[in-house]
C-alpha positions as CSV (number, residue, x, y, z in Angstrom):
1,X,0.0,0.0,0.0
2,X,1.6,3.5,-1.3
3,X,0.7,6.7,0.4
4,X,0.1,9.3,-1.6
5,X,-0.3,12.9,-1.2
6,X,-1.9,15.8,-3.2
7,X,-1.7,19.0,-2.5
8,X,-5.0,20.8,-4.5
9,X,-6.2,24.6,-4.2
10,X,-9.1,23.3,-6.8
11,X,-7.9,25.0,-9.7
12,X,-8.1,23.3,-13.3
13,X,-4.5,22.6,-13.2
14,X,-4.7,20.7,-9.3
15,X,-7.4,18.7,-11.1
16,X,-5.0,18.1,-13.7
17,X,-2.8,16.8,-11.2
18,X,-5.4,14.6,-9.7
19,X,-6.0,13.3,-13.2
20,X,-2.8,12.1,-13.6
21,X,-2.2,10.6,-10.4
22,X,-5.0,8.3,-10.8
23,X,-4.1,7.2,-14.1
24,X,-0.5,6.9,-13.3
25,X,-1.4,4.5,-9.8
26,X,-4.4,2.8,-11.4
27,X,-2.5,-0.7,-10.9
28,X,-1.3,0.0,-7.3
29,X,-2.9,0.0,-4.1
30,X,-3.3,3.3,-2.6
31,X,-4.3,5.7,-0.3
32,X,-4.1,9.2,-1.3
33,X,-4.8,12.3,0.7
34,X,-6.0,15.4,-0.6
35,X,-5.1,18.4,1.3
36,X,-5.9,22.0,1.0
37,X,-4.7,24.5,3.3
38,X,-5.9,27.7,4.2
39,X,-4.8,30.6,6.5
40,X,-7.4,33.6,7.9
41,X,-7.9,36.7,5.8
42,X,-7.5,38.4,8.8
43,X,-6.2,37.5,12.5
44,X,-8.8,36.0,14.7
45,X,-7.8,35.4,18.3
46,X,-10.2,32.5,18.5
47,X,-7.6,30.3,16.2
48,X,-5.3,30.6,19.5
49,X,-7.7,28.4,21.0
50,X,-7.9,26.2,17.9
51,X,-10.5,28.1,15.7
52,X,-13.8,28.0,14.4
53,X,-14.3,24.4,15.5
54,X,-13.7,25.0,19.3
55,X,-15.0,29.2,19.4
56,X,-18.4,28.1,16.8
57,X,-17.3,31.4,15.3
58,X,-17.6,31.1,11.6
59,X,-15.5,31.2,8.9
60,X,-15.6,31.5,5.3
61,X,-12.4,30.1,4.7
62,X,-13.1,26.7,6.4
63,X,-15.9,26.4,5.1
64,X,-14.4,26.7,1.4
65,X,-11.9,24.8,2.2
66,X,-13.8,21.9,3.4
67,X,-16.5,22.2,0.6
68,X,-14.2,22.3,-1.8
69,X,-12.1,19.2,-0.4
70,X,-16.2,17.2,-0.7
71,X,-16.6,18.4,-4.5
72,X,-12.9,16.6,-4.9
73,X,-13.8,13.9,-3.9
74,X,-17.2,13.7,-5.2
75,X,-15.6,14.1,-9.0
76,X,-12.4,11.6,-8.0
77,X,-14.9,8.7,-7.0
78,X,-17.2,9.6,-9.9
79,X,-14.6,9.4,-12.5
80,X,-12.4,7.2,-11.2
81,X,-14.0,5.1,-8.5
82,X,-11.1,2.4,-8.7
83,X,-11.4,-0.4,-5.9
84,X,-7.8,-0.6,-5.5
85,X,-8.1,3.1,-4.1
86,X,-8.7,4.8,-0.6
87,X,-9.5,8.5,-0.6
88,X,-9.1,10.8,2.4
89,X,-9.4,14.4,2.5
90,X,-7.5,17.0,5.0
91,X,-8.0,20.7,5.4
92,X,-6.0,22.5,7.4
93,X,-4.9,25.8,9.1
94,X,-1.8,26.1,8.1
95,X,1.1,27.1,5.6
96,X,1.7,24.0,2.8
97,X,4.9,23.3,4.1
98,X,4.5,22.8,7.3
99,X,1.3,20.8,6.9
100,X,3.2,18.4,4.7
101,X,6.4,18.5,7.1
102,X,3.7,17.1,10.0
103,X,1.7,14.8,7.3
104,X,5.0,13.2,6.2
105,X,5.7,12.2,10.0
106,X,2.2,11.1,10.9
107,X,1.1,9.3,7.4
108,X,4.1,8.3,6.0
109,X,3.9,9.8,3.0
110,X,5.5,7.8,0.1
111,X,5.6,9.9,-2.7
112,X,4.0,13.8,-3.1
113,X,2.5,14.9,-7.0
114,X,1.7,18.6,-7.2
115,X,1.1,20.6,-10.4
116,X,3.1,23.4,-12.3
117,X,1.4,27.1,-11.8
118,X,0.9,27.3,-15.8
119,X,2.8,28.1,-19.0
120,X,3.9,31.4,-20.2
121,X,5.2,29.9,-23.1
122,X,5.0,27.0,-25.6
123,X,8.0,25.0,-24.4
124,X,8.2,27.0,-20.6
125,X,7.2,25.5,-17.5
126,X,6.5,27.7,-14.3
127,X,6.5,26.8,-10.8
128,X,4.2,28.6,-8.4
129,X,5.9,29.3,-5.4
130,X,4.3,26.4,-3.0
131,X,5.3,24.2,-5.3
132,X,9.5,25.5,-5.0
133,X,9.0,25.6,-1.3
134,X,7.7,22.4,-1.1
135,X,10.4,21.0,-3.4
136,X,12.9,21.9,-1.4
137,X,11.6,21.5,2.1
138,X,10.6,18.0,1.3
139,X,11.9,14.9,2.7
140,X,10.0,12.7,0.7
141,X,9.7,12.5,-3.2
142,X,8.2,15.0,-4.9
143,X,7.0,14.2,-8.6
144,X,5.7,17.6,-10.4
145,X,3.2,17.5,-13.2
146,X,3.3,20.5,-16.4
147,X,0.1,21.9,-16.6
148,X,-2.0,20.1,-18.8
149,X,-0.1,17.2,-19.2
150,X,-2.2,14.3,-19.9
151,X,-0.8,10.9,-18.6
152,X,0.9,8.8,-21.3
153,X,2.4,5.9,-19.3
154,X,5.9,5.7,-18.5
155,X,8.4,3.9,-21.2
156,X,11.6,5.8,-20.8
157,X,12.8,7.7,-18.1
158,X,15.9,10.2,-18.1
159,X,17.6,10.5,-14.8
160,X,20.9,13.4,-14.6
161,X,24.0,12.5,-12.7
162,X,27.1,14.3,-12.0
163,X,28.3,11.1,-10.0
164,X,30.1,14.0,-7.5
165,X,28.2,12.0,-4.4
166,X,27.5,8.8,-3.8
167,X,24.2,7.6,-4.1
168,X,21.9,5.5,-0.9
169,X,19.3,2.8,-2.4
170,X,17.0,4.2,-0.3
171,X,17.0,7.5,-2.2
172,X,16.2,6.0,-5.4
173,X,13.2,3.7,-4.4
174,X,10.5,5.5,-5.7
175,X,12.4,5.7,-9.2
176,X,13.2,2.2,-9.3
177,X,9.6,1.2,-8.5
178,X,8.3,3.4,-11.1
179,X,10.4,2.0,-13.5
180,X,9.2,-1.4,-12.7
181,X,5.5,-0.5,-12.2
182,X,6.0,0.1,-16.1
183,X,8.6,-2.1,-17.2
184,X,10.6,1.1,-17.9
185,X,14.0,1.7,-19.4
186,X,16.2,4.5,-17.2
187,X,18.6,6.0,-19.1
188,X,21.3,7.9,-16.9
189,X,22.6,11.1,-18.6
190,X,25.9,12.4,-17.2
191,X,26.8,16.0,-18.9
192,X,31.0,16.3,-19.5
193,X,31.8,19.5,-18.7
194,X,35.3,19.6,-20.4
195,X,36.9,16.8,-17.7
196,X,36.6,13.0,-17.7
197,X,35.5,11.2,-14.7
198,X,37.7,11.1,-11.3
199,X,38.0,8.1,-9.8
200,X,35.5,8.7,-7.1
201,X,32.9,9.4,-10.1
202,X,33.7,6.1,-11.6
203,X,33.3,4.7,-8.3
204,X,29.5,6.2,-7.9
205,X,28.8,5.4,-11.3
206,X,29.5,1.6,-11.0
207,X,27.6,1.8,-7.6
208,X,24.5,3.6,-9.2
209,X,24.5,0.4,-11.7
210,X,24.2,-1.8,-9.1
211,X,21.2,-0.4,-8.3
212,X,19.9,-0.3,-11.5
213,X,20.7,-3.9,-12.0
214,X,17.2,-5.2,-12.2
215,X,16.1,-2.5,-14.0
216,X,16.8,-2.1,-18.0
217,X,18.8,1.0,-17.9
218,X,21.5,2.5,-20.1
219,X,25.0,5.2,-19.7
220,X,25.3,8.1,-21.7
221,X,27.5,10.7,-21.6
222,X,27.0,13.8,-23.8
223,X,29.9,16.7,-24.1
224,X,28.1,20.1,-22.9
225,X,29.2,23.0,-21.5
226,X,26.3,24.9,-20.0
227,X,24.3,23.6,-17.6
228,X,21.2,23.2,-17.3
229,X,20.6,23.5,-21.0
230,X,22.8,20.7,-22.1
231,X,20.3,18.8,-20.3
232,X,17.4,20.7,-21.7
233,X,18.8,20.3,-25.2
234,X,18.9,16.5,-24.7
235,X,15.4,16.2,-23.8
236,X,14.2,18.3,-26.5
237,X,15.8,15.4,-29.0
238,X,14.9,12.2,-27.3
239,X,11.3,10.9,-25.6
240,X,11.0,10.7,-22.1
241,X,8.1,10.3,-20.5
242,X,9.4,11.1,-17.0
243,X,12.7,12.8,-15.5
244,X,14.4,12.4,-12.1
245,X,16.6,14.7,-10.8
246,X,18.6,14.7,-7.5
247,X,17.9,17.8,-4.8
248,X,21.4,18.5,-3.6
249,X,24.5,20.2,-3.9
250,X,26.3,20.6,-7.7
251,X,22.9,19.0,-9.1
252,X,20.9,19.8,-12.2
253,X,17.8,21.2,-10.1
254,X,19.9,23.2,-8.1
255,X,21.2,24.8,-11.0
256,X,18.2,25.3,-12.3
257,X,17.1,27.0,-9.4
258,X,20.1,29.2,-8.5
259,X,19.7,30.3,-12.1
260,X,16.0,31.9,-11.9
261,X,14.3,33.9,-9.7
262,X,12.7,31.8,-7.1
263,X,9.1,32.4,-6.9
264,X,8.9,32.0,-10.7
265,X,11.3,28.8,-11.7
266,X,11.0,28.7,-15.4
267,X,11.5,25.0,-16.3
268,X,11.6,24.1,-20.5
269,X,10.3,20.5,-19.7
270,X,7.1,19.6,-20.7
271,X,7.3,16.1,-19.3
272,X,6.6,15.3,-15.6
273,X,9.7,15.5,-13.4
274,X,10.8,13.6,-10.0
275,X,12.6,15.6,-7.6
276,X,14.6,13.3,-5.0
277,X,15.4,14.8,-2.0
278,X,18.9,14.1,-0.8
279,X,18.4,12.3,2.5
280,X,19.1,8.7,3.3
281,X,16.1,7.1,4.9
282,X,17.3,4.2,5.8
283,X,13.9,2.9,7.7
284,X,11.6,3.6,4.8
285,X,9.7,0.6,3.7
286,X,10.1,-1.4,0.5
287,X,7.0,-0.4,-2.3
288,X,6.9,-3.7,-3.5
């Protein structure tokens, strides 16, 4: 059983999101929670004392928050109603992040799929700024959906190393289960940036194939020198259907990041991407 997590604010691209996850999991058992969150227009000193529920004091934003959380649900079961599917809904007072920071401890959250704020652009990609805080706060998976991108199953999947760090099993487990959900190829894609591998590198690499053993998956090394566009490049000439990317230090995202301006990230991908946080969790269970 996977434990899923959507984040919605019940605009057509959170739906979109929705839309995709259920397609994307219709083979698995799952229990998904939708969650919208919502702060006070203004400050109430009756949420000191834990809000409208305890003071009976009304409040719009509960009550749209809630409501909208029903109709959700209401148009998930409708359209989707899969057995193999358990829906639960959570609004709460609180900022997204920190929601998700609790919800991670107390459901054991598996894997988190938010949607992209919209395009300004045929090939660009914004994030909204919940979903950049999100990414990088997360402990857990984070697998980000362009908006209006219509699930297409999962045949090839590019995933970027720079082989500087070593890599934990552990981090790669929702990868490698995708990948086999699908009976996926991986390709690893490792940008030269005028040097050859140190020995450390080649060291990684061999360890990252011994993860990948089970898995179909293939090397490749392209000559580039600026990043992330060499990647960009590479993806506009090959089809992926999904791209993972590691969240740490001298990685593609982070570059990617330190490169635009943070509340409007301008990604050219138009295929879902994986963010993998970099933090060994060495308890997590097995998604098999």
């Amino acid at each position: 059983m996977k434990t899923i997590l959507i984040p919605t604010d019940f605009s057509k691209n959170a739906w979109n999101t929705i839309a995709y996850a259920m397609e994307f999991l219709k083979e698995e058992r799952c229990t998904f929670y939708f969650l919208h969150t919502y702060t006070p227009a203004f400050y109430r000193m009756d949420y000191i004392i834990g809000g409208p529920e305890f003071s009976a004091i009304p409040d719009k934003g509960v009550d749209d928050s809630v409501q909208g959380l029903e109709r959700t649900l209401e148009a998930v079961k409708t359209k989707f109603n899969n057995p193999k599917h358990l829906y639960k809904t959570i609004s709460a007072f609180n900022e997204l992040t920190d929601e998700i920071s609790d919800l991670n401890i107390k459901k054991d959250i598996d894997l988190i799929i938010m949607g992209t704020q919209g395009a300004s652009g045929v090939k660009e990609i914004f994030l909204g700024t919940n979903t950049v805080h999100v990414i990088r706060k997360s402990k857990v998976p984070v697998l980000v959906i362009p908006s209006g991108y219509s699930y297409q199953g999962i045949k090839h999947v590019l995933f970027t190393a720079d082989y500087i760090s070593d890599y934990d099993r552990n981090q790669l487990y929702v990868a490698i289960e995708i990948a086999k959900m699908y009976d996926a190829e991986i390709t690893v894609l490792h940008i030269k940036e005028e040097y050859d591998l140190t020995k450390a590198q080649e060291e990684n690499k061999a360890l990252l194939g011994l993860y990948l053993a089970q898995i179909p998956h293939v090397f490749k090394e392209e000559r580039g020198t600026y990043m992330p566009e060499a990647i960009i490049d590479y993806l506009d000439r090959n089809d992926y259907e999904l791209l993972v990317m590691m969240n740490r230090k001298h990685s593609f995202f982070e570059r990617m990041m330190k490169r635009q301006h943070i509340d409007q990230v301008g990604f050219h991908v138009q295929i879902p991407f994986l963010v993998i946080p970099d933090v060994t969790k060495n308890t997590k269970k097995s998604l098999q």
